[in-house]
C-alpha positions as CSV (number, residue, x, y, z in Angstrom):
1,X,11.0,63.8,39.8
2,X,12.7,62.0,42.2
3,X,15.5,61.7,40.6
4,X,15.8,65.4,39.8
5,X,15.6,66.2,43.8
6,X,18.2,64.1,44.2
7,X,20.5,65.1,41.8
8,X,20.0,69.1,43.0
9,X,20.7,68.1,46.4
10,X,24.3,66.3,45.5
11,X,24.8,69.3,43.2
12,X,24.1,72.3,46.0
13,X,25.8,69.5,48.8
14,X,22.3,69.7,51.1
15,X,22.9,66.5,52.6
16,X,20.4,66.9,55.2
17,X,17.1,67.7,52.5
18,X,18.9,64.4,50.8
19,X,18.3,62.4,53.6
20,X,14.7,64.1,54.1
21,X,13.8,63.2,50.4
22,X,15.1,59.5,50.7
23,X,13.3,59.1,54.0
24,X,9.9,59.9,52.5
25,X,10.4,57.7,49.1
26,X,9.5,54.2,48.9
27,X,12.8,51.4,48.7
28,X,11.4,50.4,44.8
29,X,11.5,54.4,43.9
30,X,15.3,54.1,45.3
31,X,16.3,51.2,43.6
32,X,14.4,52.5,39.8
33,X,16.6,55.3,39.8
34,X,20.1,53.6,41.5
35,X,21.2,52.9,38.2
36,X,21.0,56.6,36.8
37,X,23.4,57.6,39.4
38,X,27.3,57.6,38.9
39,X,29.3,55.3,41.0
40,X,30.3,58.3,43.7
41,X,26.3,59.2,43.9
42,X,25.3,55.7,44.8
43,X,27.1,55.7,47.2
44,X,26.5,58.8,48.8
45,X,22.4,58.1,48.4
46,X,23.1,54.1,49.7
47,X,25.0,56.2,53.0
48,X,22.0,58.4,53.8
49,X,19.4,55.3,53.3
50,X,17.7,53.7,56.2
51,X,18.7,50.4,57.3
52,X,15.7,48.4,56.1
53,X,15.9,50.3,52.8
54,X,19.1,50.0,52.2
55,X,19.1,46.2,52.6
56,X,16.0,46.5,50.4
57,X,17.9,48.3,47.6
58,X,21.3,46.4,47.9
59,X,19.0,42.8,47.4
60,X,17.5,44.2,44.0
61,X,21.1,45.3,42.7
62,X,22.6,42.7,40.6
63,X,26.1,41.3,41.8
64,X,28.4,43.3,40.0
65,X,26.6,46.4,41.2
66,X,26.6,45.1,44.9
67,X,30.5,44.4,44.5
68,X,30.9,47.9,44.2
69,X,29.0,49.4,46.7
70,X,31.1,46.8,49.6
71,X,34.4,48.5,48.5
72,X,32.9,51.9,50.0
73,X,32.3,50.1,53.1
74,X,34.5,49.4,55.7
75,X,35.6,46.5,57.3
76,X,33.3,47.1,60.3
77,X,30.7,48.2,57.9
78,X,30.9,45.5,55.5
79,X,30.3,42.5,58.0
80,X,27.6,44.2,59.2
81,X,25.8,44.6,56.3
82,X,26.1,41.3,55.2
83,X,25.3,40.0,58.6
84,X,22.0,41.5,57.9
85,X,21.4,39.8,54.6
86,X,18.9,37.0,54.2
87,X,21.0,34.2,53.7
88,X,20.6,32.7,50.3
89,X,21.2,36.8,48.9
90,X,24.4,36.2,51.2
91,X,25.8,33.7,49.6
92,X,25.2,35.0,46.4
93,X,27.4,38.0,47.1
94,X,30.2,35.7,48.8
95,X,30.1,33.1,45.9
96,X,31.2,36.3,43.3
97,X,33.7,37.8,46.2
98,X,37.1,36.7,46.0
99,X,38.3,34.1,48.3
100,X,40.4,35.8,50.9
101,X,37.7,38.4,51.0
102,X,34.2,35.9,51.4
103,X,36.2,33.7,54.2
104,X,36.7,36.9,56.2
105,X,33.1,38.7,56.0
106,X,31.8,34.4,57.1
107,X,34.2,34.2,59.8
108,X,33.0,37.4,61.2
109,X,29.3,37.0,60.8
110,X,27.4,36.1,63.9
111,X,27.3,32.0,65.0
112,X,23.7,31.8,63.5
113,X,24.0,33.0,60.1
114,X,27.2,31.7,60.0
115,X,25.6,28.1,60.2
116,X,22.9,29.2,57.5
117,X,25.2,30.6,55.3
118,X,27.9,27.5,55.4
119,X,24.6,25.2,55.2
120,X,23.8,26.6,52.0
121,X,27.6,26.7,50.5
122,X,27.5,23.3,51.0
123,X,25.4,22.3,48.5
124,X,26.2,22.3,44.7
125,X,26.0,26.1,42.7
126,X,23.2,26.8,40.7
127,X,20.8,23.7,42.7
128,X,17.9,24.8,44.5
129,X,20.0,24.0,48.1
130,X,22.4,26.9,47.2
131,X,19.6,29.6,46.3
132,X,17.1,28.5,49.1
133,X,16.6,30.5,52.2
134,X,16.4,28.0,55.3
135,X,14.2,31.1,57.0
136,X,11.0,29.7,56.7
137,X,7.8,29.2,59.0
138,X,7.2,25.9,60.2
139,X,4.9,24.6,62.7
140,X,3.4,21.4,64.1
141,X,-0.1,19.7,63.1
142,X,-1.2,19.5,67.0
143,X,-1.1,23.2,67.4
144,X,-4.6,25.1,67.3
145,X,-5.0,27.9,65.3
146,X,-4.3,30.2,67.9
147,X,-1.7,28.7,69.1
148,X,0.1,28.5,65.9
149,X,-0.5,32.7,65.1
150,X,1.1,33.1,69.0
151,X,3.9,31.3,67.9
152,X,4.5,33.0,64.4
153,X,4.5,36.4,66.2
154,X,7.2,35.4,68.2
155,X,9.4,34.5,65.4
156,X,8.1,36.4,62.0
157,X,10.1,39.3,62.0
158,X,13.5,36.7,61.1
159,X,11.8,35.2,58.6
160,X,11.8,36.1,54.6
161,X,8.3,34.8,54.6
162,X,5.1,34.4,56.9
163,X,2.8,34.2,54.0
164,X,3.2,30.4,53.2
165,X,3.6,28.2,56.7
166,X,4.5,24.6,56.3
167,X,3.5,22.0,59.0
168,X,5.9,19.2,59.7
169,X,7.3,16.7,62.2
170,X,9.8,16.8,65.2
171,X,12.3,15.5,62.5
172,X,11.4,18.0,60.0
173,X,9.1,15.8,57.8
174,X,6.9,17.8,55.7
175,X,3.3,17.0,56.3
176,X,1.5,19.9,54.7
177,X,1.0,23.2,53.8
178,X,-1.2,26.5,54.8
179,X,-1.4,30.2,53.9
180,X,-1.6,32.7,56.4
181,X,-4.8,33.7,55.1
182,X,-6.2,30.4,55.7
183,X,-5.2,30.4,59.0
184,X,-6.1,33.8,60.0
185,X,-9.6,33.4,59.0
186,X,-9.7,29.6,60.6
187,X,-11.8,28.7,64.0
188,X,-9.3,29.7,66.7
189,X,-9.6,26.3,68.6
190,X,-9.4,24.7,65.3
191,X,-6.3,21.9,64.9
192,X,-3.7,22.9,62.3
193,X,-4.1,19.1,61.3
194,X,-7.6,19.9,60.2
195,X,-7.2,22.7,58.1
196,X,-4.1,22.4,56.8
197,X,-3.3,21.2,53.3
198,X,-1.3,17.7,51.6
199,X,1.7,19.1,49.7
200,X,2.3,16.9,46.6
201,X,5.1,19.2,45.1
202,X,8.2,19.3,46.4
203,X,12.1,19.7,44.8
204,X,15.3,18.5,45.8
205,X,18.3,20.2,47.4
206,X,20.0,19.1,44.3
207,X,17.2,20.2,41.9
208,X,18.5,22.7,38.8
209,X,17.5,26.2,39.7
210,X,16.1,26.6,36.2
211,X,14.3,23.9,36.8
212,X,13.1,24.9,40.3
213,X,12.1,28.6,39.4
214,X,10.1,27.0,36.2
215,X,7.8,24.7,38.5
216,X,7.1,27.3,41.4
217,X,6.3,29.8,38.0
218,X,4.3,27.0,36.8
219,X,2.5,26.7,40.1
220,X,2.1,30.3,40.6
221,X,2.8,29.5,44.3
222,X,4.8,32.6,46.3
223,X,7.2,29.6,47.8
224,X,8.5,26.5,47.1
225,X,9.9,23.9,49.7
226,X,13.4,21.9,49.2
227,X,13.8,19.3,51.2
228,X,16.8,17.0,51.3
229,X,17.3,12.9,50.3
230,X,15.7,11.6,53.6
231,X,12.9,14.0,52.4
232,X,13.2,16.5,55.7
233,X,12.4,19.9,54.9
234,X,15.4,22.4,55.3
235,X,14.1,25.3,53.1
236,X,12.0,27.1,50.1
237,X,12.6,29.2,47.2
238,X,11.1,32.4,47.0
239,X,9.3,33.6,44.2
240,X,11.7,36.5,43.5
241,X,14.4,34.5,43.5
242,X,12.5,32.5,40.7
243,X,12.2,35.5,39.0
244,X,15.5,36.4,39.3
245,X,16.8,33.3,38.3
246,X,14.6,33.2,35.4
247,X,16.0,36.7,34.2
248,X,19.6,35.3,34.3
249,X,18.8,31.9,32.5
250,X,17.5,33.7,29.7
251,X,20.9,34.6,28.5
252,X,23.0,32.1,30.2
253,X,21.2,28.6,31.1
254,X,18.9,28.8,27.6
255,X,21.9,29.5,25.5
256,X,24.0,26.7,26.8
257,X,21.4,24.5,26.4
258,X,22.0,25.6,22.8
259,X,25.2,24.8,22.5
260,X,26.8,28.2,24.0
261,X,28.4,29.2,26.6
262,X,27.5,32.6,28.1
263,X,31.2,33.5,28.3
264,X,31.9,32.1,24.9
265,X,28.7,34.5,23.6
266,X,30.6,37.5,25.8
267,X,33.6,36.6,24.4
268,X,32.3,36.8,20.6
269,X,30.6,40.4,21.6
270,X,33.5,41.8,22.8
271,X,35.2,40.9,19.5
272,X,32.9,42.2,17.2
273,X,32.3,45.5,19.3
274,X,35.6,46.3,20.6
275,X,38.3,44.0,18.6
276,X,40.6,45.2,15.8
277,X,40.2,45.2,12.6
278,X,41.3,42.0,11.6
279,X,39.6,40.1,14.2
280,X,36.1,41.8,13.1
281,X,37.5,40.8,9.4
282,X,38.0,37.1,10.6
283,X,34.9,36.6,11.7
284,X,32.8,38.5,9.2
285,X,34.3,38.5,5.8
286,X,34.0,34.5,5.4
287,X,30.5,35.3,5.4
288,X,30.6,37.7,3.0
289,X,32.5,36.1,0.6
290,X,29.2,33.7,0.5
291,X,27.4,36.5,-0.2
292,X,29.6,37.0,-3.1
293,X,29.4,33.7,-4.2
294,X,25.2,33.4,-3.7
295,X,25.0,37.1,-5.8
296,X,27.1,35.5,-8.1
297,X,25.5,32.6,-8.8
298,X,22.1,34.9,-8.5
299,X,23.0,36.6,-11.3
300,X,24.1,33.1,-13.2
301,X,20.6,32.1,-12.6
302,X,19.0,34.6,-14.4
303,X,20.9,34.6,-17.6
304,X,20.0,30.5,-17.5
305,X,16.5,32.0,-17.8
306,X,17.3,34.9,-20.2
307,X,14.7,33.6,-22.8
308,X,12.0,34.5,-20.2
309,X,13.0,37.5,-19.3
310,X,13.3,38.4,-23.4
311,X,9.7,36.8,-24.3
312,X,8.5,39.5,-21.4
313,X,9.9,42.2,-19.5
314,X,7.7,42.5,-16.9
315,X,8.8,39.1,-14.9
316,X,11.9,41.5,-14.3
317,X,10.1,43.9,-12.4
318,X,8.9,41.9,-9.6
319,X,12.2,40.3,-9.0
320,X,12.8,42.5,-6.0
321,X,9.0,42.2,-4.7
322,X,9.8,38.5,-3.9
323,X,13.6,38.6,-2.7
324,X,12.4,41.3,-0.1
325,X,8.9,39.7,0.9
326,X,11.7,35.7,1.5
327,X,14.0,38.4,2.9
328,X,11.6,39.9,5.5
329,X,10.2,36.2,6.5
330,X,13.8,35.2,6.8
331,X,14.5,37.9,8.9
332,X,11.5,37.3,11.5
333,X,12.1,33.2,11.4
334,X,15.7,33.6,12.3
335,X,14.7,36.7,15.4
336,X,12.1,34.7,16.4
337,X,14.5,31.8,16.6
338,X,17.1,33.8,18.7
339,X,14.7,35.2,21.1
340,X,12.6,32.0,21.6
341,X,16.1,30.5,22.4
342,X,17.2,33.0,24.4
343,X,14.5,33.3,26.9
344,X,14.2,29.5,27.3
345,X,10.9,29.7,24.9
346,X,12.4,26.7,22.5
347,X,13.9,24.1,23.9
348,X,16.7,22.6,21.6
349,X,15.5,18.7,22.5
350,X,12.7,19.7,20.9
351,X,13.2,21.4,18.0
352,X,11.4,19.4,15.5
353,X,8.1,20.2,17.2
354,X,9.1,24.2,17.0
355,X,10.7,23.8,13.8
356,X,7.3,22.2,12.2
357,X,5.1,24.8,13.1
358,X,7.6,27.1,12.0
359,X,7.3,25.6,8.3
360,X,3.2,26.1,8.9
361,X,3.6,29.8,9.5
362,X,5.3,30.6,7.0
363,X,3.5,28.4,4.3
364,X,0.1,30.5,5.8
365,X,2.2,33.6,5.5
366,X,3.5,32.8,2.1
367,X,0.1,31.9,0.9
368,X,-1.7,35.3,2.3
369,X,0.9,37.4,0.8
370,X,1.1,35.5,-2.2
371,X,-2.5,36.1,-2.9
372,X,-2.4,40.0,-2.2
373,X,1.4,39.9,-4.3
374,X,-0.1,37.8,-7.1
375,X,-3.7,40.0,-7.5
376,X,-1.0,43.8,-7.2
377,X,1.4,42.2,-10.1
378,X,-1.2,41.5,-12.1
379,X,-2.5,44.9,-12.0
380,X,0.2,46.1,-12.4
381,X,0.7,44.6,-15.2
382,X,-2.1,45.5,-17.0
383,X,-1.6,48.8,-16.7
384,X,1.9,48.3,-18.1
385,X,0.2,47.1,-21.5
386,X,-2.3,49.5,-21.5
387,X,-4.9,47.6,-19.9
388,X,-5.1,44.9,-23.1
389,X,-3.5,42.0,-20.9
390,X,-5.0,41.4,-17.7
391,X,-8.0,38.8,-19.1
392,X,-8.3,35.2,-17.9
393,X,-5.4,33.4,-19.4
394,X,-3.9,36.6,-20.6
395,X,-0.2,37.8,-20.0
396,X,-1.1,40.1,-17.0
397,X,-2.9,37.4,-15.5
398,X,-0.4,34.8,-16.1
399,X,2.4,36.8,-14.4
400,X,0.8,37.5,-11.7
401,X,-0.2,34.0,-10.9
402,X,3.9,33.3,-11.4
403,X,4.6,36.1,-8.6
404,X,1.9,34.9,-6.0
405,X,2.7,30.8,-5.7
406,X,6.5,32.2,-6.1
407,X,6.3,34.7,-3.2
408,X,4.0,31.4,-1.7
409,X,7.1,28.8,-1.7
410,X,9.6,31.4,-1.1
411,X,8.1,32.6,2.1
412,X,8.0,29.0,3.2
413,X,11.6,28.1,1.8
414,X,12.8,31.8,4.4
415,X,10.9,30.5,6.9
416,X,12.3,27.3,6.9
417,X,16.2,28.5,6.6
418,X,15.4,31.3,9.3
419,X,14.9,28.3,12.0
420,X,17.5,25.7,10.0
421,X,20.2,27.6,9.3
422,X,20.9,29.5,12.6
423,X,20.5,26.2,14.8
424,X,23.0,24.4,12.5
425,X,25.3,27.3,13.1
426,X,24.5,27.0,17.2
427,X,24.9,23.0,17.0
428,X,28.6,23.3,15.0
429,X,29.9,26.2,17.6
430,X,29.4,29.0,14.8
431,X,28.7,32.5,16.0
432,X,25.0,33.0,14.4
433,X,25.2,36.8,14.4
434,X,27.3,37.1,11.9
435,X,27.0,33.6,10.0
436,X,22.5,33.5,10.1
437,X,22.0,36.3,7.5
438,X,24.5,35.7,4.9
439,X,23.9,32.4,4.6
440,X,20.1,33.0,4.9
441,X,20.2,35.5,2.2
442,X,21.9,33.1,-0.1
443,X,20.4,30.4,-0.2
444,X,16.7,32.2,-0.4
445,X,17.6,34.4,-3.0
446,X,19.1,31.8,-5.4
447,X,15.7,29.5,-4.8
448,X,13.7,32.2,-4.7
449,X,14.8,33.4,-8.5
450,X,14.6,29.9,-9.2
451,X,11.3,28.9,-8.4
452,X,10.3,32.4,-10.1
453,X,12.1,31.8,-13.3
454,X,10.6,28.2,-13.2
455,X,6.7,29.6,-13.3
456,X,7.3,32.1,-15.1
457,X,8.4,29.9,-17.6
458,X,5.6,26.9,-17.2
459,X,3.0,29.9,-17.6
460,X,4.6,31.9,-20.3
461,X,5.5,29.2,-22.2
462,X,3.4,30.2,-25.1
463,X,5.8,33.4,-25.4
464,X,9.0,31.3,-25.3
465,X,8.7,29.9,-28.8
């Protein structure tokens, strides 16, 4: 609905309802629907926002999207509004700026946040001292409770967070930790000393953000706190910047851990989507051509077994039931794979651990599905020969006991070259998008007919001679 008011009012030009409508809507409303507007909209709508909510909006908007909005701005404009940012979302913007640009928005930002700002650009990218926020409470131990809320007031409208205070020394020590709760609800005369908390958990300036937004998820704390090598406090992570960075490293951090490079992946997309022909072709058709080869040596398999399929028909027609039951465990071992990897789910040191229980879900699948496979083929095949074969040690029975501990091991055998094959590819720098399924396919369908052919011929044997 809110997206329909706003799009009549910068169809009919009614600036002044637009302003109205954006003034009664919550900042999260604002920013669901930013992206649903066209590049001249946003900024139109970002124009008529408040001040607080368009700071709000422009701190959810990913980079790229923020980049855009700043060339609408001008030069007045600009270093205001990102004299007004919370530092750590400052240099987040002037990290993806260029140059000439970030060095003139920080020589123009105000002596204060100029000294955050260059504090955090000081430290390595992607550690926990370049995402942290250095605006954060801190108070000392000898303070009463009283005293301590007196002080916050003074001073909690600059910072990103009141709700976690941490207590330390002159020098910035960190000697423990309280919630605002905890402190609201205390004894008035009480000493912060008294009812504070020992903080145990701390991270490093040069900490991996991965690493950082993984503990304080782990923690399920709303902050963090960073202190440096002499172990003085100068800031926390936020838990929406964990989150944030937790979104990003799903595609990036995860998958170089892998073995790829996000710009490498990027790269790859690009070329499928939007290359030429031939480039598609180059990457593709090698793949293919082992398709071929697998088919081909498919169908080499089943003339080897050409006696079996002459003493009894019937083994023919459940040919496809067990290529598509080791095709559709393939298929889920090697997505599970890819998604598990992408969003940091399996880690690559450990693969044997993930790689083991991957074998034991699909020998439990195999084995279910063999047994409901094995009881339908059966059937199936008794009615096929007019219900005369399906007795205990009959044809019909026999068959069926070939399809289900086929359809058992095959299952297992997909399973296990849905997690194998695509982490090989990751490990030797092959693109695993267009190299997993081929290769999967392949190698499944020529074991899966031969593990077929070989019980159906250990339990038709009596028909072979």
């Amino acid at each position: 609905m809110l997206l329909e008011h706003i799009l009549s009012c910068l169809k009919e030009k009614d600036m002044d309802t637009l302003k109205t409508l954006l003034k009664g809507a919550e900042p999260i409303e604002i920013f669901n629907i930013f992206h649903d507007l066209s590049d001249k909209e946003q900024v139109i709508v970002f124009r008529l926002l408040s001040k607080d909510d368009a700071l709000f909006v422009f701190e959810e908007l990913e980079t790229e999207d923020q980049q855009n909005l700043m060339r609408s701005f001008t030069d007045a404009q600009a270093i205001e509004f990102v004299n007004e940012l919370a530092p750590d979302d400052r240099v987040k913007l002037l990290d993806e700026l260029p140059a000439t640009v970030a060095k003139k928005l920080l020589a123009a930002l105000s002596l204060k946040e100029r000294e955050m700002t260059n504090l955090l650009m000081g430290y390595e990218a992607q550690t926990a001292g370049r995402i942290m926020t250095p605006e954060y409470v801190r108070i000392s131990k000898d303070l009463t409770a009283a005293e301590a809320l007196a002080k916050i007031k003074t001073f909690a409208v600059e910072k990103e967070t009141i709700y976690t205070i941490y207590i330390t020394s002159e020098r910035r020590k960190l000697e423990g930790v309280l919630s605002l709760r905890d402190l609201l609800i205390a004894d008035p005369d009480a000493k912060i000393e008294s009812i504070m908390e020992k903080i145990s958990i701390t991270v490093s300036t040069d900490t991996d953000q991965e690493e950082v937004a993984r503990t304080l998820q782990r923690l399920d704390w709303l902050a963090i706190p960073v202190v440096d090598k002499e172990g003085l406090l100068v800031g926390i992570v936020t838990i929406d910047d964990a989150i944030d960075i937790l979104e990003d490293e799903a595609t990036e951090d995860m998958l170089t851990q892998a073995g790829l490079m996000a710009g490498r992946e990027a790269n790859r997309s690009e070329a499928l989507i939007n290359g030429n022909l031939f480039a598609i072709w180059k990457v593709r058709l090698p793949f293919l051509f082992i398709a071929i080869v697998g088919g081909t040596l498919a169908a080499i398999v089943m003339a080897g077994f050409e006696d079996v399929l002459d003493a009894s028909v019937a083994v023919a027609f459940f040919i496809p039931l067990i290529m598509d039951l080791g095709g559709s465990v393939g298929t889920q071992s090697s997505t599970v794979f890819a998604r598990g990897v992408a969003l940091g789910h399996i880690n690559m040191m450990h693969f044997a651990k993930h790689f083991a229980k991957e074998i034991g879900v699909g020998l439990s699948l195999g084995a279910v599905t063999g047994v409901i496979s094995g009881v339908i083929s059966g059937i199936i095949s008794t009615i096929l020969h007019d219900g005369d074969a399906y007795l205990i040690g009959g044809e019909a029975s026999r068959i069926g006991l070939a399809v289900g501990l086929s359809v058992m091991v095959t299952a297992t055998i997909a399973a296990i070259l849905g997690f194998l094959v695509p982490f090989i590819l990751v490990k030797r720098n092959v693109d695993p998008a267009a190299g997993s399924s081929p290769i999967i396919t392949t190698i499944k369908d020529i074991s899966g007919l031969l593990v077929y052919f070989m019980f159906a011929s250990i339990f038709l044997s009596h028909l072979l001679y």
